[in-house]
C-alpha positions in Angstrom: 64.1 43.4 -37.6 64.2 46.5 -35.3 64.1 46.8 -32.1 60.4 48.6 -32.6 59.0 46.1 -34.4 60.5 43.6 -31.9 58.7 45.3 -29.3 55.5 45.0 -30.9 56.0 41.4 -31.5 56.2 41.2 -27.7 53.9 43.3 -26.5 51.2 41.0 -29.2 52.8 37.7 -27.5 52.3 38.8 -24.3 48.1 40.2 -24.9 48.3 36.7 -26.5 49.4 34.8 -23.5 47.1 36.7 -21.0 43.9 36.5 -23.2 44.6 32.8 -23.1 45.3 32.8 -19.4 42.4 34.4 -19.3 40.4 32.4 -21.3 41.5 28.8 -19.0 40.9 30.6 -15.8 37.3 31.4 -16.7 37.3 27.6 -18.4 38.0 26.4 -15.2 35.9 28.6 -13.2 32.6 28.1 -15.6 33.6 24.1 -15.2 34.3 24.3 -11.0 30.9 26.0 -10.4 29.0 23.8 -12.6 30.5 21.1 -10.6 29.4 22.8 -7.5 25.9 23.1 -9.0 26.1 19.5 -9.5 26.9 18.3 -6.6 24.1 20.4 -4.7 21.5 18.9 -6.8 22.7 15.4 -6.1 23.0 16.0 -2.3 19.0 17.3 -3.0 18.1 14.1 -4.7 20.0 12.4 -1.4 17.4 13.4 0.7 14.5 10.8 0.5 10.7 11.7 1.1 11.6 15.1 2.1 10.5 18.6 0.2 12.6 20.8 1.9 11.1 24.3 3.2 7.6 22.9 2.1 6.7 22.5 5.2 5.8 26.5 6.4 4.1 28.1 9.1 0.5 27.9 9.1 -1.9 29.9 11.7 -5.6 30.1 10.7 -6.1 33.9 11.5 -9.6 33.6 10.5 -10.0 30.7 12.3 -10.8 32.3 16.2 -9.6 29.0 18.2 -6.8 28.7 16.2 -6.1 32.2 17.0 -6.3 31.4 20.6 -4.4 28.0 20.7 -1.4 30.7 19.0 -1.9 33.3 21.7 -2.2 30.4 24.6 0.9 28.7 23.4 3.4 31.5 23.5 1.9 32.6 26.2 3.0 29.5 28.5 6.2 29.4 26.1 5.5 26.5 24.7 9.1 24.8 23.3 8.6 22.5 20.5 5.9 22.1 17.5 2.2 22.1 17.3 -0.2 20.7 14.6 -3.9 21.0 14.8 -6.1 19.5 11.7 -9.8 20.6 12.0 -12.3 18.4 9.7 -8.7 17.0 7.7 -7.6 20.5 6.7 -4.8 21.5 8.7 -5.3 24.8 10.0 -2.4 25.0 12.3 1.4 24.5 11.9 3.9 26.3 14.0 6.8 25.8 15.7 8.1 27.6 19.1 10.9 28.8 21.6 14.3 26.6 20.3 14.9 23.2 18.3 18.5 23.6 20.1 19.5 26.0 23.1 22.7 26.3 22.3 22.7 27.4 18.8 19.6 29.4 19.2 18.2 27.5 16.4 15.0 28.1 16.2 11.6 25.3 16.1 10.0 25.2 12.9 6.4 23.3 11.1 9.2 20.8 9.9 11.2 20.2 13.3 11.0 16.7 13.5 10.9 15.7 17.4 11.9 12.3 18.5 8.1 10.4 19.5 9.3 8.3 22.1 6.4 5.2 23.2 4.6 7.2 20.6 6.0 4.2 18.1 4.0 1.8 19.7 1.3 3.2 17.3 3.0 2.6 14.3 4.4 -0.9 15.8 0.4 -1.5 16.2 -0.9 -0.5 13.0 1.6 -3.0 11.3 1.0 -5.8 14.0 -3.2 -5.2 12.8 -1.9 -5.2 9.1 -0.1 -8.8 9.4 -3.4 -9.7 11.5 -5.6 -8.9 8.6 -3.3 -10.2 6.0 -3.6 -13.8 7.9 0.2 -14.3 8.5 0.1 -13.4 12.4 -2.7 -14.8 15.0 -2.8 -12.5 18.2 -3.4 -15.7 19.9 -0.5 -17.1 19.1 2.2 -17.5 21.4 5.7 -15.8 20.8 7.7 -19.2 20.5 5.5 -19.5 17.1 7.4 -16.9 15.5 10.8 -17.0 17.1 11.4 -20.3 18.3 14.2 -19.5 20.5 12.3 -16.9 22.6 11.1 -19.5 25.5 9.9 -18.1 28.9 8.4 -20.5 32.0 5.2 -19.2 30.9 3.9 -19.4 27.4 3.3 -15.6 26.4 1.5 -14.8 23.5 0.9 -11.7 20.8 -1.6 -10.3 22.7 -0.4 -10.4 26.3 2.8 -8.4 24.7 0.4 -5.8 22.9 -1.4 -4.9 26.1 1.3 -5.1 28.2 0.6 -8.4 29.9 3.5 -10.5 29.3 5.1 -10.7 32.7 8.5 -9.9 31.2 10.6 -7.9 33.4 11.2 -3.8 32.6 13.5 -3.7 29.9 16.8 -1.6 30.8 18.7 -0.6 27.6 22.4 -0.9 27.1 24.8 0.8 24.8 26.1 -2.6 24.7 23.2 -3.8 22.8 23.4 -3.0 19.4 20.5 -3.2 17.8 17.0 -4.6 18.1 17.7 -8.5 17.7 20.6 -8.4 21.2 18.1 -6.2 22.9 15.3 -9.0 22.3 17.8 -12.0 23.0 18.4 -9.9 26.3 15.0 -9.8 27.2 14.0 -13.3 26.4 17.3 -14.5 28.6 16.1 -12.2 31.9 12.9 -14.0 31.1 9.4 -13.3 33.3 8.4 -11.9 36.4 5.8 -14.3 38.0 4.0 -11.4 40.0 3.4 -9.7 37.1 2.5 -12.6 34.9 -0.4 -11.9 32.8 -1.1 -8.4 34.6 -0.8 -4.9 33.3 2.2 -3.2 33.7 3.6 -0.9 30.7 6.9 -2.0 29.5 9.0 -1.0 26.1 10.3 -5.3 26.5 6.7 -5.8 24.6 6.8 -3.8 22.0 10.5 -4.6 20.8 9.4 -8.3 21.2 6.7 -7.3 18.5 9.2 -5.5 16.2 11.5 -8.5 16.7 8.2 -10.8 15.6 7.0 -8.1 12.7 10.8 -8.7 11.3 10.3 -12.3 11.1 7.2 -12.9 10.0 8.0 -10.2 6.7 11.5 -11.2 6.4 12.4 -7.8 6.5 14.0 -5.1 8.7 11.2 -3.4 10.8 13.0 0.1 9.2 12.0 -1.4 5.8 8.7 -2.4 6.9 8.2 0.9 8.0 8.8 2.8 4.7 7.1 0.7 2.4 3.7 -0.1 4.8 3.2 3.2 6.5 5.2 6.4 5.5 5.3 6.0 2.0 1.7 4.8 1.4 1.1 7.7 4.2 3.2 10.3 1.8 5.1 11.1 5.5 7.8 13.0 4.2 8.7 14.4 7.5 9.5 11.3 9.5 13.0 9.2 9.9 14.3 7.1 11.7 17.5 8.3 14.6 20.2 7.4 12.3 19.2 8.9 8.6 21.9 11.4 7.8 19.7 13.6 5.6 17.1 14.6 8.6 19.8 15.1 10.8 19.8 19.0 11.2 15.6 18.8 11.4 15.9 16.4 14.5 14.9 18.7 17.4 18.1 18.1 20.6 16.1 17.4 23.7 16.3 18.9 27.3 14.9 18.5 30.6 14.5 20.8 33.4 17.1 20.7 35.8 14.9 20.2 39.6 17.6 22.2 41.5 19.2 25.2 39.1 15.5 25.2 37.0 18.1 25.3 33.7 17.3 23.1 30.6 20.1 20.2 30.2 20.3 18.5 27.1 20.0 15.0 26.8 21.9 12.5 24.8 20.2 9.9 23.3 22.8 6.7 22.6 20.7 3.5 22.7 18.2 4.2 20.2 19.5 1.5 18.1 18.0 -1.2 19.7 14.9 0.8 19.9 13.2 -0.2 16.3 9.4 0.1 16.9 9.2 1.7 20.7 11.0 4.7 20.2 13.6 5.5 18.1 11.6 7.5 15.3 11.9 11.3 14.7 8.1 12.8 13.0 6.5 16.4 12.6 3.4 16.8 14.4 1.8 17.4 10.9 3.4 14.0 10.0 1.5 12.6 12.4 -1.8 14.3 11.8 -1.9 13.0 8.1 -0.9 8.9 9.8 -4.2 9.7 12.0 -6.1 11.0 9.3 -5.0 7.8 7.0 -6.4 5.9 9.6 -9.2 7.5 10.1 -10.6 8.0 6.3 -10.0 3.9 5.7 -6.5 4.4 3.5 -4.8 2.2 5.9 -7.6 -0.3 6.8 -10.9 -1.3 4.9 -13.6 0.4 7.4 -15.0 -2.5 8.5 -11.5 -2.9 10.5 -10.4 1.1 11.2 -13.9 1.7 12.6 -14.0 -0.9 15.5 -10.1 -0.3 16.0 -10.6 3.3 16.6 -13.6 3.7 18.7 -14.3 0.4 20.6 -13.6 0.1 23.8 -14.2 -2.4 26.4 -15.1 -4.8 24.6 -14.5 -8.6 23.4 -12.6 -7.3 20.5 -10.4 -4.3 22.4 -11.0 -5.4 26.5 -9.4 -2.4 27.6 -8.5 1.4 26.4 -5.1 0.8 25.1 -4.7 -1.0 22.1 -1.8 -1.8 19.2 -0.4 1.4 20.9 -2.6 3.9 21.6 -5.7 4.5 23.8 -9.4 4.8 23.3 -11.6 6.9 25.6 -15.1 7.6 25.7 -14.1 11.4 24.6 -11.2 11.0 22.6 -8.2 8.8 20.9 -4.9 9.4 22.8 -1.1 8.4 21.4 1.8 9.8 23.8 5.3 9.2 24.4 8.4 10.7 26.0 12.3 9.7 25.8 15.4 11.5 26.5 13.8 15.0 27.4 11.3 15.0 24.4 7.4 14.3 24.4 5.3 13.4 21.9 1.1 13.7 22.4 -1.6 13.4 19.9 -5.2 13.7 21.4 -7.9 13.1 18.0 -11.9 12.8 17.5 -13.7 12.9 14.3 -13.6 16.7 14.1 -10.2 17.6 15.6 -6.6 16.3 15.6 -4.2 17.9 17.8 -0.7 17.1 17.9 2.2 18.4 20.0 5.8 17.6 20.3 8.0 19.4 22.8 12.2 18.8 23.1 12.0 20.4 26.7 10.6 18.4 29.5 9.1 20.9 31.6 7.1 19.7 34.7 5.7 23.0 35.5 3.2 22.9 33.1 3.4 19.7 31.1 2.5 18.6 27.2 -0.3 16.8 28.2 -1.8 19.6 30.1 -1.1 21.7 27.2 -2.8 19.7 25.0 -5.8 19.0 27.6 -6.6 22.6 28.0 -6.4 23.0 24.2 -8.9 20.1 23.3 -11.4 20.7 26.1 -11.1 24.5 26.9 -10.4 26.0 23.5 -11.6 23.5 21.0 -14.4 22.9 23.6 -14.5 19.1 23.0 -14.7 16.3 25.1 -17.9 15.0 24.8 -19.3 11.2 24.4 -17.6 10.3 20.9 -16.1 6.8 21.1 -18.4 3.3 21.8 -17.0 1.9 25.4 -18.6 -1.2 26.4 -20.0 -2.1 22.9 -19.2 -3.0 19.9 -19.1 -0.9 16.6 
């Protein structure tokens, strides 16, 4: 063999090699981004009840109010989200200023924004569900439905849903970790005679409630949740504090420092013992459709929803607040506020409005944001629910 043909031989080996180096390498690569492909899908499929980026920003231009609840929110710099349904279509959807300060990230029509006391309405709506189903009696005291939970007065369901019980302010503790210590704290600090069977609102009730909805079901009150509100709801935009895949939608919260005037950031690290008073992230729009569930009979037969929404006053609903949430002669009212974030929904049978803000500002608060809104712009506040008689 000569050296030529030798050195063709190589030069052939060595094409040879490099096509099949070539040919592994793009193997490899073809295999390594279908893998990647992969595992984005699966982390999609992860994320339960949630269409991501379906939620966009919607602003009724031909609508003229909604037009000027846009212009009057930025104008007082609104920080936070704002849903407003008019006859069940929503016609607005926006989110403003910054979901987090730091990061400049901006609010969006699917910021979720921790609801605060604004729980209390969902806590209610299961409490009337186990009511209608027979397997709770309002009447009934506590001790019915956890044994262990004895006080030196009998308390019962009803005294704890209109804030009546006597029980003394709850105080949360990291040490508590979850809903059943917080309850066994409550039940062992026990009543406050002077306030025994008098109004005075305290979050003690309303866990006492979950505590009692979690017995009664045999299931957590997360579970009860899912299955007897947001799924039959289709409220693909609420979660609970602690589910991973809503994390980067929950809006940070911040209050307004009284001396510098800066926003500081709050840090939220009891929520676990907080099932059912206050622990529950939702989009204003999230909360629109709950309302108008509740409203068109899907969650309760009419002959239930009707006298649960607009009586007041009466035999049936003694007082405005109810299974969490008020009813005035002009309008329906759910509102909370925790760690720096408030939550306020104002509804009639026309309008819905809904606002959630993560800055705590008391210069010019959410609920005279949403006041001037319903009565000034939407121009309603007329007669609209039954006080002193029944449905």
């Amino acid at each position: 063999m000569t050296t030529k043909t030798l050195k063709k031989i190589t030069i052939i080996l060595i094409i040879l090699f490099l096509v099949i180096i070539f040919i592994i390498a793009y193997q490899q690569f073809h295999r390594s981004h279908q893998e990647v492909k992969l595992m984005q899908n699966e982390k999609k499929q992860e994320i339960p009840n949630k269409e991501v980026g379906h939620l966009k920003t919607i602003v009724d231009k031909q609508n003229s109010q909604m037009a000027q609840i846009d212009q009057y929110l930025e104008k007082v710099k609104f920080n936070g989200t704002a849903a407003v349904f008019e006859k069940d279509q929503l016609k607005l959807n926006k989110g403003y200023g910054l979901q987090n300060i730091q990061s400049y990230k901006e609010n969006q029509a699917d910021t979720l924004f921790l609801i605060g006391s604004s729980q209390k309405f969902t806590t209610g709506i299961m409490l009337k569900q186990l009511e209608s189903e027979n397997k709770i009696n309002m009447n009934d005291p506590v001790t019915k439905y956890l044994p262990w939970f004895k006080t030196k007065q009998p308390i019962t369901l009803n005294q704890l849903m209109l804030h009546k019980s006597g029980l003394f302010k709850y105080k949360a503790s990291p040490n508590y970790k979850d809903l059943n210590e917080a309850v066994h704290a409550i039940q062992q600090k026990g009543i406050e005679p002077k306030f025994y069977n008098k109004n005075r609102y305290n979050d003690a009730n309303y866990l006492v409630l979950s505590r009692v909805i979690e017995e009664v079901t045999h299931t957590s009150y997360k579970k009860n949740f899912e299955q007897r509100i947001s799924k039959p709801q289709h409220l693909n935009f609420t979660a609970f504090f602690d589910n991973p895949n809503f994390q980067s939608y929950m809006a940070d919260g911040y209050k307004k420092d009284n001396k510098t005037g800066a926003p500081v950031q709050q840090y939220p690290n009891i929520l676990a013992q907080y099932d059912g008073a206050g622990n529950l992230y939702m989009t204003p729009s999230d909360m629109g459709k709950l309302i108008l569930g509740l409203q068109n009979n899907k969650i309760f037969s009419s002959h239930i929803s009707k006298p649960f929404i607009h009586e007041s006053k009466t035999s049936q609903y003694p007082q405005p607040y109810r299974y969490g949430f008020y009813s005035f002669a002009d309008k329906n009212r759910i509102n909370g506020g925790f760690f720096g974030q408030v939550f306020t929904a104002y509804f009639n049978d026309k309008y819905i409005v809904i606002l959630g803000t993560n800055y705590e500002n008391s210069n010019v608060t959410n609920e005279q944001k949403i006041k001037h809104i319903y009565n000034q712009i939407l121009k309603q506040g007329g007669p609209y629910n039954h006080v002193g008689k029944s449905y």
